[in-house]
C-alpha positions as a LaTeX table, in Angstrom:
\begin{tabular}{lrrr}
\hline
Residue & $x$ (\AA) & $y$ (\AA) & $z$ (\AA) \\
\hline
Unk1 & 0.00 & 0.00 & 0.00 \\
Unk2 & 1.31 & 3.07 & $-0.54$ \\
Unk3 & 2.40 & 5.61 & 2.07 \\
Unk4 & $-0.46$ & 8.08 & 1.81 \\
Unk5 & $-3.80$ & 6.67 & 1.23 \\
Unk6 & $-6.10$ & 8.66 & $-1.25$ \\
Unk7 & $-9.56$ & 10.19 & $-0.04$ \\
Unk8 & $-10.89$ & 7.67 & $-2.80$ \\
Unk9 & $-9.32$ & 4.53 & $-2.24$ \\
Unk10 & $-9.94$ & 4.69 & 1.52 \\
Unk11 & $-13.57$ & 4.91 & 1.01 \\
Unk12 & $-13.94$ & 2.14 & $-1.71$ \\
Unk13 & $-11.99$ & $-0.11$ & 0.79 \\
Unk14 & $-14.30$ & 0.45 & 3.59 \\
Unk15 & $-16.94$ & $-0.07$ & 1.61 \\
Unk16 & $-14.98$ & $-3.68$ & 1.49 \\
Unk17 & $-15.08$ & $-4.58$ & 5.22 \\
Unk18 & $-17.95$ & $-5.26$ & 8.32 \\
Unk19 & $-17.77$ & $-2.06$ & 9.98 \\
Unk20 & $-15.70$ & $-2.97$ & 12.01 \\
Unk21 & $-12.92$ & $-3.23$ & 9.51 \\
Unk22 & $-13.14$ & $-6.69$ & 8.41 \\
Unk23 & $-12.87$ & $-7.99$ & 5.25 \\
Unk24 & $-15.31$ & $-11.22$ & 4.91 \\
Unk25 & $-15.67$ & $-11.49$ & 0.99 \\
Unk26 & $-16.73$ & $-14.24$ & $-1.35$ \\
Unk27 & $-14.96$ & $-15.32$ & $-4.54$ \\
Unk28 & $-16.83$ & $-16.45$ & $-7.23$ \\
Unk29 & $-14.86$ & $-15.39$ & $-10.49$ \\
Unk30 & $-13.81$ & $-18.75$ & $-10.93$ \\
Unk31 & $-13.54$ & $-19.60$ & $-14.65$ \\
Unk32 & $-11.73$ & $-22.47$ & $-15.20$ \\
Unk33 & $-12.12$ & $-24.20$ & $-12.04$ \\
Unk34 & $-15.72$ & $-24.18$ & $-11.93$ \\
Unk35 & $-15.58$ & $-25.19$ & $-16.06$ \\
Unk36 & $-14.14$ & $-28.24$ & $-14.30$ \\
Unk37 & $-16.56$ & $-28.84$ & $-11.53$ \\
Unk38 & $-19.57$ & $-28.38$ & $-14.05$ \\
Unk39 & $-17.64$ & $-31.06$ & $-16.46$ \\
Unk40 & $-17.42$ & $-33.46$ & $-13.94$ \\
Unk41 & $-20.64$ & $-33.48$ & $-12.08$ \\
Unk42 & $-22.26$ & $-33.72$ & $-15.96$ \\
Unk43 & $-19.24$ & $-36.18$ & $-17.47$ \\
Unk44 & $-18.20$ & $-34.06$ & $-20.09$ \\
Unk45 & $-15.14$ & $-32.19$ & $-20.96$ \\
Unk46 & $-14.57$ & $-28.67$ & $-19.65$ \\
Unk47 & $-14.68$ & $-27.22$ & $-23.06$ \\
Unk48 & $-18.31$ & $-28.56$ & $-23.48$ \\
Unk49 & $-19.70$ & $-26.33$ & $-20.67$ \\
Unk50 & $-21.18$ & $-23.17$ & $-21.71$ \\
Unk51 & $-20.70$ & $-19.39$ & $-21.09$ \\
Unk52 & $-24.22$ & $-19.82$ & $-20.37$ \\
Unk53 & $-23.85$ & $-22.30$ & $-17.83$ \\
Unk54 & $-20.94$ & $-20.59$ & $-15.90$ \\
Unk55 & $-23.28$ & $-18.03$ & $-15.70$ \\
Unk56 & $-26.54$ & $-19.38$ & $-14.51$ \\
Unk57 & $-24.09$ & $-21.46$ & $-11.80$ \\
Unk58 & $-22.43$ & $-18.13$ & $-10.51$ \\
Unk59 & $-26.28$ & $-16.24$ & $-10.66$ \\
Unk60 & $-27.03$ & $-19.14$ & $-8.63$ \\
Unk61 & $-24.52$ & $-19.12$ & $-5.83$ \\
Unk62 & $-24.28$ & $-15.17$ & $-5.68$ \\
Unk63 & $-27.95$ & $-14.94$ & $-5.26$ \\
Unk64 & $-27.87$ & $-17.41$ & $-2.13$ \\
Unk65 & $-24.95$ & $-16.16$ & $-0.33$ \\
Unk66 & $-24.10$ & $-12.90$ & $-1.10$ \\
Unk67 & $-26.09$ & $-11.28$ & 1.79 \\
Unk68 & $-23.47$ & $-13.45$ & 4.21 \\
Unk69 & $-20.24$ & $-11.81$ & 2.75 \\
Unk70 & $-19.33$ & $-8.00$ & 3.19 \\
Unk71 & $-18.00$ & $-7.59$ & $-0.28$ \\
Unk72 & $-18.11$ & $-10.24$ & $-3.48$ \\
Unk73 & $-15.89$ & $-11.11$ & $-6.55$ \\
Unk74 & $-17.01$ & $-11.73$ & $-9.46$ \\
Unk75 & $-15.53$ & $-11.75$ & $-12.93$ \\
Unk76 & $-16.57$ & $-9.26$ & $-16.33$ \\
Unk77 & $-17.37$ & $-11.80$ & $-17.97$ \\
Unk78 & $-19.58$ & $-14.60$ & $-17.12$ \\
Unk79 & $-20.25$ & $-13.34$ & $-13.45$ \\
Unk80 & $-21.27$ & $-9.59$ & $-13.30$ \\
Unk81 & $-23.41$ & $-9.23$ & $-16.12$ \\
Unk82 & $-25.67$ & $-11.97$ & $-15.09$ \\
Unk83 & $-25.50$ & $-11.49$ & $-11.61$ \\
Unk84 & $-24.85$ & $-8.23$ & $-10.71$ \\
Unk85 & $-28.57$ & $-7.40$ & $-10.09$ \\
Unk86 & $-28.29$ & $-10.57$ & $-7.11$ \\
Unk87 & $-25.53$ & $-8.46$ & $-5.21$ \\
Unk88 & $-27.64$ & $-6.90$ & $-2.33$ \\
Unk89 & $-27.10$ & $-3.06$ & $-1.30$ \\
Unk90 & $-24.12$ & $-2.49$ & 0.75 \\
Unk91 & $-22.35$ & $-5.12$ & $-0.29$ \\
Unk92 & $-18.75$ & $-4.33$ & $-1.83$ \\
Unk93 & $-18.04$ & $-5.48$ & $-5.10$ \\
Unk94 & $-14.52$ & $-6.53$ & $-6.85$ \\
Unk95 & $-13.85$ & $-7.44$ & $-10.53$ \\
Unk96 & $-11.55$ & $-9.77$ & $-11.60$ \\
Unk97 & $-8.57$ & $-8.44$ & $-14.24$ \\
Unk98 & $-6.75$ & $-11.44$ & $-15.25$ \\
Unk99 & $-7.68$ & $-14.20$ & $-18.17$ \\
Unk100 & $-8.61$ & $-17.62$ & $-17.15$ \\
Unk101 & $-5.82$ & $-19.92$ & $-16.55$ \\
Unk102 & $-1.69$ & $-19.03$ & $-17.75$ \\
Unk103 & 0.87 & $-19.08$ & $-20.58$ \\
Unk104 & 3.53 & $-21.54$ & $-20.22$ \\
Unk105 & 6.43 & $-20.68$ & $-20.34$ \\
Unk106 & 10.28 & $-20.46$ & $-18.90$ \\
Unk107 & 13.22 & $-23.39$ & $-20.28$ \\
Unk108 & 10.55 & $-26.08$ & $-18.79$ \\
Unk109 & 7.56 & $-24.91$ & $-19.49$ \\
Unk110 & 6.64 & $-25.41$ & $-15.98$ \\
Unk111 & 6.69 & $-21.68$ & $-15.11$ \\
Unk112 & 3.69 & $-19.21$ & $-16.10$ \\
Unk113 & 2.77 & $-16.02$ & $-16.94$ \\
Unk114 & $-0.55$ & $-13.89$ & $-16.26$ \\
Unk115 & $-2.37$ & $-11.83$ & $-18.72$ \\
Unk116 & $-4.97$ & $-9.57$ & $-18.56$ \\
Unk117 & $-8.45$ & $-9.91$ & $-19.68$ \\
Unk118 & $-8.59$ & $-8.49$ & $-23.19$ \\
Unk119 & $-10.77$ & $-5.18$ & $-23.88$ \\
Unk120 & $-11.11$ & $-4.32$ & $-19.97$ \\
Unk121 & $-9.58$ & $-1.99$ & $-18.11$ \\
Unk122 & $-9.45$ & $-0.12$ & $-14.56$ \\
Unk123 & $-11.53$ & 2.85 & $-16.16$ \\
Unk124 & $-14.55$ & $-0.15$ & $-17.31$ \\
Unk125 & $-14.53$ & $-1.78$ & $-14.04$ \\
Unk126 & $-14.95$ & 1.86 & $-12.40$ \\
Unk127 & $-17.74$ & 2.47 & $-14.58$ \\
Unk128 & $-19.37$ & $-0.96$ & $-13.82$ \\
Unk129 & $-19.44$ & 0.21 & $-9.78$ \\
Unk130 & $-16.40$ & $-2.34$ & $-8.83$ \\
Unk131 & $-15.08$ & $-0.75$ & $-5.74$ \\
Unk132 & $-11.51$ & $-2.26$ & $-6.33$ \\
Unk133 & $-9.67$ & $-4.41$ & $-9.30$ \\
Unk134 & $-8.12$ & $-7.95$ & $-8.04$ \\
Unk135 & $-5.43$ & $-9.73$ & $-9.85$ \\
Unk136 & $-4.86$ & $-13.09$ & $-9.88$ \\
Unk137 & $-1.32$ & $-13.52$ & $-10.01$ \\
Unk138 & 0.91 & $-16.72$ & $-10.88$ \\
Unk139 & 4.35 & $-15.97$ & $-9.19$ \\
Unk140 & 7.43 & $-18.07$ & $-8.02$ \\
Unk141 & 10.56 & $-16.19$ & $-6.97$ \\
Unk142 & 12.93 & $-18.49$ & $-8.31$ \\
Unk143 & 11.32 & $-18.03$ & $-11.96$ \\
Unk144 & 13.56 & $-17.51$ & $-14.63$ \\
Unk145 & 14.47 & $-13.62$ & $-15.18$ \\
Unk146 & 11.84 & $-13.13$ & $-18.28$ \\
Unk147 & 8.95 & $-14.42$ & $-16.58$ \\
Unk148 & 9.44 & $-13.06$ & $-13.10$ \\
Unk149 & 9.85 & $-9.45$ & $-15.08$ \\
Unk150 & 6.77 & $-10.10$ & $-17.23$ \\
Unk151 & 5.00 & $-10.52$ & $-13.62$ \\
Unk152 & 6.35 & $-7.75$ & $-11.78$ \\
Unk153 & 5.77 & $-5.22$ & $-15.18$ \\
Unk154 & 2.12 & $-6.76$ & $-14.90$ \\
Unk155 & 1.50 & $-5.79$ & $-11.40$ \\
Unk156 & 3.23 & $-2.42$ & $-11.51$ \\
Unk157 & 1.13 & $-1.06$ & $-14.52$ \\
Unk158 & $-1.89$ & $-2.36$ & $-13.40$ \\
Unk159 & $-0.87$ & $-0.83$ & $-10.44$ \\
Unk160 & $-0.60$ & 2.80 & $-11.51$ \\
Unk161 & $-3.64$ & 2.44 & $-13.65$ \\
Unk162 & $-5.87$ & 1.66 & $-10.29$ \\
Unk163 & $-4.02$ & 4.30 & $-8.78$ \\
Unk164 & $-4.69$ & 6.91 & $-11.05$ \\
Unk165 & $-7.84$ & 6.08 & $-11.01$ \\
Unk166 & $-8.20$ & 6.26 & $-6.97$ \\
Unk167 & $-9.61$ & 2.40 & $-7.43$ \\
Unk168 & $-8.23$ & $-0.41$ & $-3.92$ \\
Unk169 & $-6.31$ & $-2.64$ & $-6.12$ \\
Unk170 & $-6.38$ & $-6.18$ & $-4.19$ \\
Unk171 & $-3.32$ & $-9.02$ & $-5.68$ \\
Unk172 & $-3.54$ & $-12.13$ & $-5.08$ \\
Unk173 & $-0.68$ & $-14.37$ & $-5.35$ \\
Unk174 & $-0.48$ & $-18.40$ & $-6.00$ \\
Unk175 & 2.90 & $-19.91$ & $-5.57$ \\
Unk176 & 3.56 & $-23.27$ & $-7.71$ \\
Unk177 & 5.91 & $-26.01$ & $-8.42$ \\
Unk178 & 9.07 & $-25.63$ & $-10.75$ \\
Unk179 & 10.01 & $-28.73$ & $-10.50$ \\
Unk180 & 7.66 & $-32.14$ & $-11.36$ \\
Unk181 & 5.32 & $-33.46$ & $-9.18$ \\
Unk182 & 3.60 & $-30.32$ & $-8.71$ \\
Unk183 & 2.59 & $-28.80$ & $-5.39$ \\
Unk184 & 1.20 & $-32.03$ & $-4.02$ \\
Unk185 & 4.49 & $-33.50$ & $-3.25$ \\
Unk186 & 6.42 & $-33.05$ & 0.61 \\
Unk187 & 9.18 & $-30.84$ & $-1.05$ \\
Unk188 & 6.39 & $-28.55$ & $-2.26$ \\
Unk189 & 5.58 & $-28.71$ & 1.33 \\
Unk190 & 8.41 & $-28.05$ & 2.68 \\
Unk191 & 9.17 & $-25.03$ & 0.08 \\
Unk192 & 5.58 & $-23.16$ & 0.31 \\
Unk193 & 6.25 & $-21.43$ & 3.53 \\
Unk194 & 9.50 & $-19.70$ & 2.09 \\
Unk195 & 8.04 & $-19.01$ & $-1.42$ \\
Unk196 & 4.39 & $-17.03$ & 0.20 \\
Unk197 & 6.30 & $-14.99$ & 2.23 \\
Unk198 & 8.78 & $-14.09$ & $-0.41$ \\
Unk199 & 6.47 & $-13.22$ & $-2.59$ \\
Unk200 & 4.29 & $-11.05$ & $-0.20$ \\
Unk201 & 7.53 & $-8.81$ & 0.61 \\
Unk202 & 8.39 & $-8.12$ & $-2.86$ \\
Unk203 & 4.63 & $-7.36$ & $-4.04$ \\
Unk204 & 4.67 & $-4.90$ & $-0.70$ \\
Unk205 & 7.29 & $-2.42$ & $-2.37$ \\
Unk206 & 5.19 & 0.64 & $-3.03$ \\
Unk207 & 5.97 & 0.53 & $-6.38$ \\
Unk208 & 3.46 & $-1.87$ & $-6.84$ \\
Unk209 & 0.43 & 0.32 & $-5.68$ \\
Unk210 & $-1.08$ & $-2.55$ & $-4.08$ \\
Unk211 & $-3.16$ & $-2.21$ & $-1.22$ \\
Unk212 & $-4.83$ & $-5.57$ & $-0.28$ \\
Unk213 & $-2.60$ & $-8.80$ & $-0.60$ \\
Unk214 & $-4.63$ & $-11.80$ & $-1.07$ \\
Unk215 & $-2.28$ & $-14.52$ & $-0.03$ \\
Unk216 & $-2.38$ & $-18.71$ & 0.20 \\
Unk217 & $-2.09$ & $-19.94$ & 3.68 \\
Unk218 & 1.92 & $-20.40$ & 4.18 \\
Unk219 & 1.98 & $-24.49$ & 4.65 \\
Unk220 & $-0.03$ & $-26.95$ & 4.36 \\
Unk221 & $-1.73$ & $-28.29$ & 7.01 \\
Unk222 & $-2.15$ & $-31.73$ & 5.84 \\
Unk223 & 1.43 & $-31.85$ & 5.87 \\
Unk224 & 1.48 & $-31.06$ & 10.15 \\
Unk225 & 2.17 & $-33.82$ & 12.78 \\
Unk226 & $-1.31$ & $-33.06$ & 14.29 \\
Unk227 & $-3.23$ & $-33.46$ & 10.70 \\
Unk228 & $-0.93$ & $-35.43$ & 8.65 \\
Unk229 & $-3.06$ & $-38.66$ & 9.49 \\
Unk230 & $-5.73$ & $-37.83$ & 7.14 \\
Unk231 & $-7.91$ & $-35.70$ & 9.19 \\
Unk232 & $-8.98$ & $-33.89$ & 6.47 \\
Unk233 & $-9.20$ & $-35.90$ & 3.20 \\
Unk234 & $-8.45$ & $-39.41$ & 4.68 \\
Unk235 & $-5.04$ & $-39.52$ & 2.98 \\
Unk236 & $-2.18$ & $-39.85$ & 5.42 \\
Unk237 & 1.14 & $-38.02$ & 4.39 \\
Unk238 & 4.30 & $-37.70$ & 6.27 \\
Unk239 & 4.81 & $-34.64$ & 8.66 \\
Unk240 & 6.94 & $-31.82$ & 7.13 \\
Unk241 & 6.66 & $-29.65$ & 10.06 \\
Unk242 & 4.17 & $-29.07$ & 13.31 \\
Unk243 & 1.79 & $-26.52$ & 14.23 \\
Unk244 & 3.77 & $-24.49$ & 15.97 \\
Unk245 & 6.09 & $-23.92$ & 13.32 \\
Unk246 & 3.15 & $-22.96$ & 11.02 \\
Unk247 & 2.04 & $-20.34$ & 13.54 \\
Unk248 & 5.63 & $-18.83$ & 13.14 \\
Unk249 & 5.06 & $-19.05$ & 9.28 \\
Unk250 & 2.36 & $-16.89$ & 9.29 \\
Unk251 & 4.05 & $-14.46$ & 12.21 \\
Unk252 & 6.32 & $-14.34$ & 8.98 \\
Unk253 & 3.91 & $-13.90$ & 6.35 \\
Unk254 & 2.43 & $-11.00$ & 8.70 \\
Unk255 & 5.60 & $-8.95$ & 8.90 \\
Unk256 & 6.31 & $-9.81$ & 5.27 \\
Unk257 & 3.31 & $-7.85$ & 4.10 \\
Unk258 & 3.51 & $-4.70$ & 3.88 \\
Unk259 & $-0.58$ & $-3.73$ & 3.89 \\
Unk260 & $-3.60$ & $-5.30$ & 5.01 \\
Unk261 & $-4.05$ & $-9.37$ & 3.75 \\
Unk262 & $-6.73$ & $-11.87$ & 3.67 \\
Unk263 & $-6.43$ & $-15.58$ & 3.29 \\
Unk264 & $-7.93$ & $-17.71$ & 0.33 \\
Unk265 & $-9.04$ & $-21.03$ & 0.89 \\
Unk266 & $-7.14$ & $-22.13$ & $-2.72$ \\
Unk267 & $-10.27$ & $-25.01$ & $-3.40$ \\
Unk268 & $-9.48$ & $-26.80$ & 0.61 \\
Unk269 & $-12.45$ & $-28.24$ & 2.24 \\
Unk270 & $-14.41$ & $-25.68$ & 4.92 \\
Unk271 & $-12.81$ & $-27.72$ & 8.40 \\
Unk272 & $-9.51$ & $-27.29$ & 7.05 \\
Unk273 & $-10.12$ & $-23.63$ & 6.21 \\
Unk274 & $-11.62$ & $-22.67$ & 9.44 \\
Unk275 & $-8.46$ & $-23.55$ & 11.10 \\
Unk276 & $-6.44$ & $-21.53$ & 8.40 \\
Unk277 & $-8.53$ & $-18.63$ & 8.91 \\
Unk278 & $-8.10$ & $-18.69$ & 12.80 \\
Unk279 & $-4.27$ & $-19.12$ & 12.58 \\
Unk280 & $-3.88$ & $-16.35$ & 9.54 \\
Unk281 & $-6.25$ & $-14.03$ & 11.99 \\
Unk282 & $-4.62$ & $-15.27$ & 15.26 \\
Unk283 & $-1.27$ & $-13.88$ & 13.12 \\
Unk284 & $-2.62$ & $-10.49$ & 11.97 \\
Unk285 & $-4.47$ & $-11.19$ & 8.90 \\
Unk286 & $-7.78$ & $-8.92$ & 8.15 \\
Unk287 & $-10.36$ & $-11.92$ & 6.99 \\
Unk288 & $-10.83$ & $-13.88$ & 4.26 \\
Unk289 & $-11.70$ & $-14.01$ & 0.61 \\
Unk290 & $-12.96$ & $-17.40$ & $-0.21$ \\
Unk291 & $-14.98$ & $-19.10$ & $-2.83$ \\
Unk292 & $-14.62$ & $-23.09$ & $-3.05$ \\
Unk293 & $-14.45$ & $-23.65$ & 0.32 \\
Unk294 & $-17.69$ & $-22.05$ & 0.97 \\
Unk295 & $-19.44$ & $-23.16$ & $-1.76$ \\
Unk296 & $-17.72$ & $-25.67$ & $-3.72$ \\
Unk297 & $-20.09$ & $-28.69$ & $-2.30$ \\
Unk298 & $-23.24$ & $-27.50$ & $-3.97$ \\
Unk299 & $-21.70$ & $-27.88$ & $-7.53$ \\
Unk300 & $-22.08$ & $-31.62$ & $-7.86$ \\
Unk301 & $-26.02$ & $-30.72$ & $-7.43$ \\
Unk302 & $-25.90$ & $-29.15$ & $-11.13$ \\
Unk303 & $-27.89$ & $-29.08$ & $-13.54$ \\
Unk304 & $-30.55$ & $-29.16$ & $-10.26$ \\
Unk305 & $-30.61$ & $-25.92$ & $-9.27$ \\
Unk306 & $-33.47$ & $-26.40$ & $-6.73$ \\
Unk307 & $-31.31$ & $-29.27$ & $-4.78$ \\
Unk308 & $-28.00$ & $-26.92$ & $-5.54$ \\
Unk309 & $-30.12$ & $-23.65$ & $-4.04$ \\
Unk310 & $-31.43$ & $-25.69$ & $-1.02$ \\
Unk311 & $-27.78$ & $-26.93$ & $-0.52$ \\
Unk312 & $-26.02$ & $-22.74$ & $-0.95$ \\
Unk313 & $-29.41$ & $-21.83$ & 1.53 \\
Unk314 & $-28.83$ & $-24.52$ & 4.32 \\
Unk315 & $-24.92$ & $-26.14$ & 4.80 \\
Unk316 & $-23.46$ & $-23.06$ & 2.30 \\
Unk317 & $-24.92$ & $-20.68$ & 4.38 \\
Unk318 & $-23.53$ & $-22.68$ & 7.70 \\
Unk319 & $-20.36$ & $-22.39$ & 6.16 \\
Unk320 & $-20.25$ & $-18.33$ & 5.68 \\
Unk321 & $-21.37$ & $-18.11$ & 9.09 \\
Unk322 & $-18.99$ & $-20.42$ & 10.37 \\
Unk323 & $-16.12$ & $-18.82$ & 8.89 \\
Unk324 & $-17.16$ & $-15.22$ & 9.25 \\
Unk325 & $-17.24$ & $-15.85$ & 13.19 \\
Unk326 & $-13.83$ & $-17.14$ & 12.45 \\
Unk327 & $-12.97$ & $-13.64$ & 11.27 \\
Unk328 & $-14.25$ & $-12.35$ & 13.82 \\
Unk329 & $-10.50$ & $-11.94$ & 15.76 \\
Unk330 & $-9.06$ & $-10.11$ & 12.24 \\
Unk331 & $-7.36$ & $-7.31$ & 12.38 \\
Unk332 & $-8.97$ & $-4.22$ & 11.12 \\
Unk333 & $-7.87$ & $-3.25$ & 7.87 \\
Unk334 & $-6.93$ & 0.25 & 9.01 \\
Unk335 & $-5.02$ & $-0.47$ & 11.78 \\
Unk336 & $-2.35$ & $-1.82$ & 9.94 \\
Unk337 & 0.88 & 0.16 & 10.40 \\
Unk338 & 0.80 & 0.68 & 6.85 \\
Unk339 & $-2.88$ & 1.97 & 7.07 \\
Unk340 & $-2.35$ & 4.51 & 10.01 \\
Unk341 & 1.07 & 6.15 & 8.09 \\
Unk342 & $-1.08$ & 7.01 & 5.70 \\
Unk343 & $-3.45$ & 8.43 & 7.43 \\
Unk344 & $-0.75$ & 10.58 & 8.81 \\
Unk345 & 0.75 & 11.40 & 5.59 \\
Unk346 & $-2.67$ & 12.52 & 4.31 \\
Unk347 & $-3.11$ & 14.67 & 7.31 \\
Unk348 & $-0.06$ & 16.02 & 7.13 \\
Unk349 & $-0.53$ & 16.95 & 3.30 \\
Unk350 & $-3.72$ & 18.52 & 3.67 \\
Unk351 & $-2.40$ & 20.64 & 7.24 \\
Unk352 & 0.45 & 21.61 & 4.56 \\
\hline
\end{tabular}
């Protein structure tokens, strides 16, 4: 965030958070994900699902749950248009900037690049109502020179376009695997901790104009001595570390950011997330953003949208709740060091 907060962005951001300053938002600009989830419930392949379908699903789920979050996201394309009219009054809205998906790319292929939705801009999404721009953002610090440039050139211009624009520009940053195996493997494990917390210091240079990090959980908690015997999934999987070293990761992650953060949930299921969001919070973390977690279980219900709405209205509902009381310990947004220098700054410009 930068050092002095405009008039602008400070009001678009509460508009973001309860009122007392925290942020408990719902993600539903999945694209390719839910492509997947539609694809598999139906037994096709993700390429036979429709625009039209996307968009009736993400109708369906804003519709339901909505009122439970303080702010949702949605994407230009197959979300807002068709549900934009099933976001309730006073609750904050964010659009989505980045394609679907990544380029491949780097000497393996393995490494990937970001681009932005073609035809939109900062200046569309202000004239939509969005109250801040999130990017999605594919980033590993150990990239190869080229495509950890073409990431940081990405953020920065996007960056001064919100900025110029007074619009909250929110990043959100997923780590992944260079080498094979992916990030289901112990190493991947054992590397995640160092590679989020990387990643949110470099993105917290002002230079970047961000002002809300949205940031994976910094381990995984499968991989813990107290949950590595399945607790979650059923699958057991050596320990890579214990809780109390994933409390100090995200003691880490906390000093690492330089401006208010929120966890994702990154598709877990809603037990494992709770405890994410009460360790990220316990940490210094200002709430969630989180989609699959919340609603993810009422996809399989498709094409039945009466079972899928009585599923978002009863145990999706739960689950907001649930993890909004959860929140409930965040830190406020603005009363993150970086948040109360600017207010200084600001007061100090306009005293000048």
């Amino acid at each position: 965030m930068n050092a002095q907060v405009s008039e602008g962005k400070w009001r678009r951001l509460r508009s973001l958070a309860d009122g007392e300053g925290r942020f408990k938002m719902m993600a539903i600009d999945q694209r390719g994900s839910l492509s997947n989830a539609i694809a598999k419930t139906t037994n096709r392949s993700a390429d036979q699902v429709s625009g039209e379908e996307l968009a009736d699903a993400k109708e369906a789920i804003t519709r339901v749950l909505a009122p439970y979050a303080t702010a949702v996201l949605t994407d230009p394309i197959y979300g807002y248009p068709h549900s934009f009219r099933s976001i309730p009054q006073g609750i904050g809205l964010l659009l989505a900037h980045e394609e679907t998906g990544y380029e491949r790319a780097g000497p393996t292929g393995r490494e990937r690049k970001t681009n932005l939705i073609e035809g939109w801009s900062v200046k569309k999404a202000q004239h939509a109502g969005a109250d801040a721009v999130k990017l999605l953002l594919y980033y590993h610090p150990d990239s190869s020179e080229d495509v950890r440039r073409h990431q940081q050139d990405l953020v920065q211009r996007l960056g001064e376009e919100c900025e110029q624009a007074c619009m909250p520009f929110l990043l959100e940053l997923v780590s992944y695997a260079l080498e094979e195996g992916g990030t289901s493997t112990d190493e991947f494990a054992r590397k995640k901790p160092d590679l989020v917390i990387r990643s949110a210091h470099e993105f917290s240079d002002p230079k970047y104009k961000v002002d809300v990090l949205k940031l994976e959980f910094p381990a995984n908690l499968k991989s813990t001595r107290e949950f590595c015997g399945g607790t979650f999934d059923g699958e057991e999987r050596q320990a890579v570390y214990q809780l109390s070293d994933v409390r100090e990761f995200c003691c880490q992650l906390n000093e690492a950011a330089g401006m208010p953060w929120v966890i994702l949930s990154a598709g877990v299921g809603i037990e494992e997330f709770l405890i994410q969001v009460e360790l990220a919070t316990e940490a210094g973390a200002s709430g969630f953003l989180c989609g699959r977690a919340i609603w993810k279980d009422a996809v399989p219900f498709y094409p039945d949208f009466a079972t899928m709405e009585n599923w978002l209205r009863s145990e999706g509902a739960y689950n907001f709740l649930r993890a909004n009381a959860y929140a409930q310990r965040a830190v406020p947004w603005f009363e993150h060091r970086r948040c109360k220098e600017g207010v200084l700054a600001a007061t100090s410009t306009a005293r000048g």
